[in-house]
C-alpha positions as CSV (number, residue, x, y, z in Angstrom):
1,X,20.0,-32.0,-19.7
2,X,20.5,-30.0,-22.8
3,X,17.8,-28.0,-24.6
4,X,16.7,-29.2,-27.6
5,X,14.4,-26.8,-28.5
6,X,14.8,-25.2,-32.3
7,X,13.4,-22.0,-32.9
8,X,11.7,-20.7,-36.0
9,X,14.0,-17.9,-38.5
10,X,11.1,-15.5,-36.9
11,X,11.9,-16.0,-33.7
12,X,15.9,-15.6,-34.3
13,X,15.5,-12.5,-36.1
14,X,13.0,-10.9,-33.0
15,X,16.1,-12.6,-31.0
16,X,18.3,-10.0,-33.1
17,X,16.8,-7.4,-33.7
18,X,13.9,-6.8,-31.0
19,X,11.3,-6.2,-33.4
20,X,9.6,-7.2,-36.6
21,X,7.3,-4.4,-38.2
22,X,5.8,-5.5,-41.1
23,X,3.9,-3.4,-44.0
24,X,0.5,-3.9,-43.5
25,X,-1.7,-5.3,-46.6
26,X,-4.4,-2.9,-48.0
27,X,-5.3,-0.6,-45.3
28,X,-5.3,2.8,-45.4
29,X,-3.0,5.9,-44.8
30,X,-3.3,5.0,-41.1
31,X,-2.3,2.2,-41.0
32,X,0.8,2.9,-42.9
33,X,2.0,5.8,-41.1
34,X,1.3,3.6,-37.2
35,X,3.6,0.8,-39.3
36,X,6.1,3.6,-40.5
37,X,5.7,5.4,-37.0
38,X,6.4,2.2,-35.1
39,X,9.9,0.9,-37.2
40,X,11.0,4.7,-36.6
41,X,10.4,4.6,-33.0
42,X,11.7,1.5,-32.5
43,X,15.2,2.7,-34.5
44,X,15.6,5.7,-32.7
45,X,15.1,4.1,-29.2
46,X,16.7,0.9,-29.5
47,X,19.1,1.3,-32.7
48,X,17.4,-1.8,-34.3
49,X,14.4,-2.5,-35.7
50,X,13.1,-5.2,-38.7
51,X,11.0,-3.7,-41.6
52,X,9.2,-6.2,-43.6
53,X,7.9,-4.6,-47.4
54,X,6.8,-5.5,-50.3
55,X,7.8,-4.4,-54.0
56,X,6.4,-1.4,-55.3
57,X,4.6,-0.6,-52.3
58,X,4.6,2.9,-50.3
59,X,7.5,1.5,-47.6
60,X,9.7,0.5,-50.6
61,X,8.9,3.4,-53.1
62,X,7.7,6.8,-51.5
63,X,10.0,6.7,-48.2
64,X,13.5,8.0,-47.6
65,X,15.0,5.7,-44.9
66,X,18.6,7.7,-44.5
67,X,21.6,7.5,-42.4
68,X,20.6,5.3,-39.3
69,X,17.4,4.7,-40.3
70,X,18.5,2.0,-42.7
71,X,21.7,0.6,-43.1
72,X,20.9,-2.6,-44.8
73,X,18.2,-3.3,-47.9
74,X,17.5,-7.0,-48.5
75,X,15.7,-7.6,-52.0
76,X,13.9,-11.1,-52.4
77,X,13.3,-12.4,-55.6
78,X,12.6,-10.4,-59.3
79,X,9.7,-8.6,-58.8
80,X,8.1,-9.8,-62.6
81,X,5.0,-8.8,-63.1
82,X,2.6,-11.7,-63.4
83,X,2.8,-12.6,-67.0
84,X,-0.7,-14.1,-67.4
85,X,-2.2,-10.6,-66.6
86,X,-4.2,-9.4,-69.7
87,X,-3.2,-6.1,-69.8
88,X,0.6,-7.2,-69.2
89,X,0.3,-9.3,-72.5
90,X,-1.5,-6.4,-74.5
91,X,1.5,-4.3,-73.8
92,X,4.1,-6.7,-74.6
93,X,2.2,-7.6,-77.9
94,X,1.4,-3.7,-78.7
95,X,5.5,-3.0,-78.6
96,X,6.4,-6.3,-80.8
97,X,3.5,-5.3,-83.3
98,X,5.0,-1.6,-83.4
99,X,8.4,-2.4,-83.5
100,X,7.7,-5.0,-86.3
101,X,5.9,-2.0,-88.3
102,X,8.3,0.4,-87.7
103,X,12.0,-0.2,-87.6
104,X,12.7,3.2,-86.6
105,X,10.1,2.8,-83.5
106,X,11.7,3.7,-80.4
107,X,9.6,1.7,-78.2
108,X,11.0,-1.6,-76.2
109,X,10.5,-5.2,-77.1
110,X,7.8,-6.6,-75.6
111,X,10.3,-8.4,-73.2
112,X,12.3,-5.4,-72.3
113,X,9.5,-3.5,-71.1
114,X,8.6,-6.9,-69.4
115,X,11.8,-7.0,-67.7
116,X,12.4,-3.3,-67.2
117,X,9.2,-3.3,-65.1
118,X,11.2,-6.2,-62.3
119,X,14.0,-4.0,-62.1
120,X,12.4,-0.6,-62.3
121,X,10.6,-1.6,-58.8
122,X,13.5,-3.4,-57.4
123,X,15.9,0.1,-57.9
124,X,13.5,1.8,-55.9
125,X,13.4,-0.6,-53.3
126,X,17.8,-0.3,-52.6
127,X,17.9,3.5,-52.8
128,X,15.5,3.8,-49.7
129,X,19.0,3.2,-47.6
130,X,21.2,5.4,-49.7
131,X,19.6,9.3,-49.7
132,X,22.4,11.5,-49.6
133,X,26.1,12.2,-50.8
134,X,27.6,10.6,-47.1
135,X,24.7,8.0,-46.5
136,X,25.7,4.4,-47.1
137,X,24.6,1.0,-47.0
138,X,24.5,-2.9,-48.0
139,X,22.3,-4.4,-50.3
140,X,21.7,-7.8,-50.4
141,X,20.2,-9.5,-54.0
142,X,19.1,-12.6,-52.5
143,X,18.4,-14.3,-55.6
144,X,20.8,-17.1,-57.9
145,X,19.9,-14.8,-61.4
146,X,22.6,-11.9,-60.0
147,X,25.2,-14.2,-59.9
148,X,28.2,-14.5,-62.1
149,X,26.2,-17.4,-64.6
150,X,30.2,-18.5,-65.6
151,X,29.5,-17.6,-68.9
152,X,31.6,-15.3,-71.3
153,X,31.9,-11.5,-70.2
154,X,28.9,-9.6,-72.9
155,X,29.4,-5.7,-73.2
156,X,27.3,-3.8,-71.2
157,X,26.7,-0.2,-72.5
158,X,27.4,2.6,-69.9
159,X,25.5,5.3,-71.3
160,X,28.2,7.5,-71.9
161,X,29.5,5.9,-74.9
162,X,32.1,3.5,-72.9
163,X,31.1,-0.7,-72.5
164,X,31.9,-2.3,-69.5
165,X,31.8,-6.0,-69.5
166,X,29.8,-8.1,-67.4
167,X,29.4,-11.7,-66.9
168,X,25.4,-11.7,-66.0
169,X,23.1,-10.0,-68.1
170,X,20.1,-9.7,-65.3
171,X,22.9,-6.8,-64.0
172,X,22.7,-4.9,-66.7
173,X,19.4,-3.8,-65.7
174,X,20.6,-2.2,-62.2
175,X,21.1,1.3,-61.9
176,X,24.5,2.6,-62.9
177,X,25.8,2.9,-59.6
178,X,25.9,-0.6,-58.7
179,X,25.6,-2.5,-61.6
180,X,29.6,-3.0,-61.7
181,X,29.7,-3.9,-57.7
182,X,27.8,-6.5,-57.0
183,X,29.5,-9.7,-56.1
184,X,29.0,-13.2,-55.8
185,X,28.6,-15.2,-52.5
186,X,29.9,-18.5,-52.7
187,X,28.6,-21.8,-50.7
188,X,30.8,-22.5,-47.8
189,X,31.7,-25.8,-49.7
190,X,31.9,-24.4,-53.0
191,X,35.7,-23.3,-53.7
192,X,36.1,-21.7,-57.6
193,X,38.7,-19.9,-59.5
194,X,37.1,-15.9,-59.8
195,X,36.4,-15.4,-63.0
196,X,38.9,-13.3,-64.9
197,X,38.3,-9.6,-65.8
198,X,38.1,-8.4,-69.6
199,X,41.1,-6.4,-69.9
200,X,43.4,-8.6,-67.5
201,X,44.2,-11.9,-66.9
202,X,43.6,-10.9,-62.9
203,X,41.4,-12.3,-61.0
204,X,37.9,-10.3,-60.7
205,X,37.1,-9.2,-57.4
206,X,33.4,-9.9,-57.7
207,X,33.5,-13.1,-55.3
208,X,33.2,-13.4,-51.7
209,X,34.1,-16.8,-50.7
210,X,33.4,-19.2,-47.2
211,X,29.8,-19.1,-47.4
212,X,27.8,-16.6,-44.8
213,X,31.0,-15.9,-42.8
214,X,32.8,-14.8,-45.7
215,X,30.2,-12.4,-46.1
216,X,29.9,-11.3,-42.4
217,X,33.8,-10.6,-42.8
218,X,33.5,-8.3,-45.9
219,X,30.4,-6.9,-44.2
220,X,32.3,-5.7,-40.9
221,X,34.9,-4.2,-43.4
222,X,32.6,-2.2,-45.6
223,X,30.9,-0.9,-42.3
224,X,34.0,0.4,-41.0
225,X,35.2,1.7,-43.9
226,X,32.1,3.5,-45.0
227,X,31.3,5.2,-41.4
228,X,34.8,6.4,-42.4
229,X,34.3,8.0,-45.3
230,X,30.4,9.3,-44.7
231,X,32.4,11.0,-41.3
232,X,35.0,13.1,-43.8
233,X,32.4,13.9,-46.7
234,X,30.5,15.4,-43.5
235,X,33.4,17.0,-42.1
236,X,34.0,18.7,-45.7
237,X,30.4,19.8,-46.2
238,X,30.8,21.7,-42.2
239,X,33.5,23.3,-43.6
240,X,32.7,24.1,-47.4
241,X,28.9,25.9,-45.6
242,X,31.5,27.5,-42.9
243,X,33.8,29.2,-45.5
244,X,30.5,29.5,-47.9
245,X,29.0,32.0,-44.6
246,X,32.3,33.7,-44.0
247,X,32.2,34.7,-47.8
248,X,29.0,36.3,-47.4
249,X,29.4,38.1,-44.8
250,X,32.4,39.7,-46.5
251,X,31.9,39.5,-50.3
252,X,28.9,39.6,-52.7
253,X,28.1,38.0,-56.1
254,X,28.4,39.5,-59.0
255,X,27.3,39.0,-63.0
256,X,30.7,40.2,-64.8
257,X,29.1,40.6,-68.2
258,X,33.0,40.4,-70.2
259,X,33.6,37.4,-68.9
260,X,29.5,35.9,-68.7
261,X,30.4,34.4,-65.3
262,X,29.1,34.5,-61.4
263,X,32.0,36.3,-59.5
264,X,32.5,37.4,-55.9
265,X,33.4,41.0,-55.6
266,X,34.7,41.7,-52.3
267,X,32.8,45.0,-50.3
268,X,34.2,48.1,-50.3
């Protein structure tokens, strides 16, 4: 007869991936590194492995996991801090109180500091997959706040004079390099016209539609695509340092003091 046995989301994902190393709670420096040591093993023997960390913690803040080491960062939740801690309401009333005093005060609102604490924490948590110029990687933002809310596009300031306008103002706090890419994953059953872009009457492409396989399609693209690209910017760094040698050997750098410039001066 059939099975019916169900089996827990742990069990799937060891069914996955192998193994599940998770963070360990307190502890000290040795028992970090045996976690650390024990997800990097388990990567570089069997291609796969399951971290499990928490924000603002050492696996999420103070460790590079590059190229194969991480392809894949999945953040849970906004990491607020807890808002009936004592000295997170001093702050938040010390910056209202100054800012109130002083209109030219440069110091956030009590609430921006509030929020730029969350994101602060979660920005360190998606660069540990993306380290280098050719590295790449998905991150996942499993949380309703990062979705297009359906509202009117507000301007979003760029930082280098320029406004870009989004349509959910929890992105604004992303870094730079994202901020403009994330996108939308609609329920399976949930069919919506995209919401239009600022300057066109085109469709955004900001929404992946058909629920989870939706996403495992544009997943599967991005993958191929990126191993792509990461191969050719590797390619041109093998042969920028190759033609980088072959000038030394040949040429030396010079300061030409007309011009105020670094030149190469071939040897006589």
């Amino acid at each position: 007869c059939a099975s019916t046995k169900t089996f827990s989301v742990w069990e799937q994902l060891v069914a996955m991936k192998g193994r599940i190393v998770v963070e360990p709670a307190g502890g000290g420096q040795k028992e970090f590194e045996k976690a650390r040591d024990e997800y990097v093993s388990n990567v570089e023997q069997h291609g796969k492995c399951i971290l499990l960390a928490v924000f603002r913690g050492k696996m999420s803040e103070g460790i590079s996991f590059n190229d194969e080491y991480a392809r894949c960062v999945i953040c849970v939740g906004i990491p607020f801090p807890s808002s009936t801690s004592r000295s997170v309401k001093a702050k938040r009333a010390y910056n209202d109180e100054q800012r109130e005093r002083n209109a030219d005060s440069k110091l956030l609102s009590g609430s921006e500091w509030y929020a730029k604490q969350a994101f602060r924490a979660i920005a360190q948590a998606l660069g540990r997959c993306i380290r280098h110029g050719a590295d790449y990687g998905a991150v996942v933002l499993m949380d309703s706040r990062f979705c297009d809310d359906g509202f009117a596009p507000a301007l979003c300031q760029n930082g280098n004079g320029s406004q870009t306008a989004m349509t959910n103002r929890h992105r604004q706090y992303l870094p730079k390099w994202m901020r403009h890419r994330v996108l939308t994953l609609l329920p399976e059953r949930e069919q919506r016209a995209p919401p239009m872009t600022a300057s066109t009457s085109s469709p955004s492409p900001s929404i992946v539609s058909g629920g989870y396989e939706g996403l495992r399609v544009r997943m599967e693209q991005f993958f191929s695509s990126a191993s792509q690209q990461s191969a050719l910017v590797k390619r041109r760094w093998k042969d920028d340092l190759k033609a980088t040698n072959s000038a030394k050997r040949t040429s030396r750098v010079v300061f030409d003091e007309e011009s105020n410039q670094w030149k190469i001066r071939n040897a006589t």
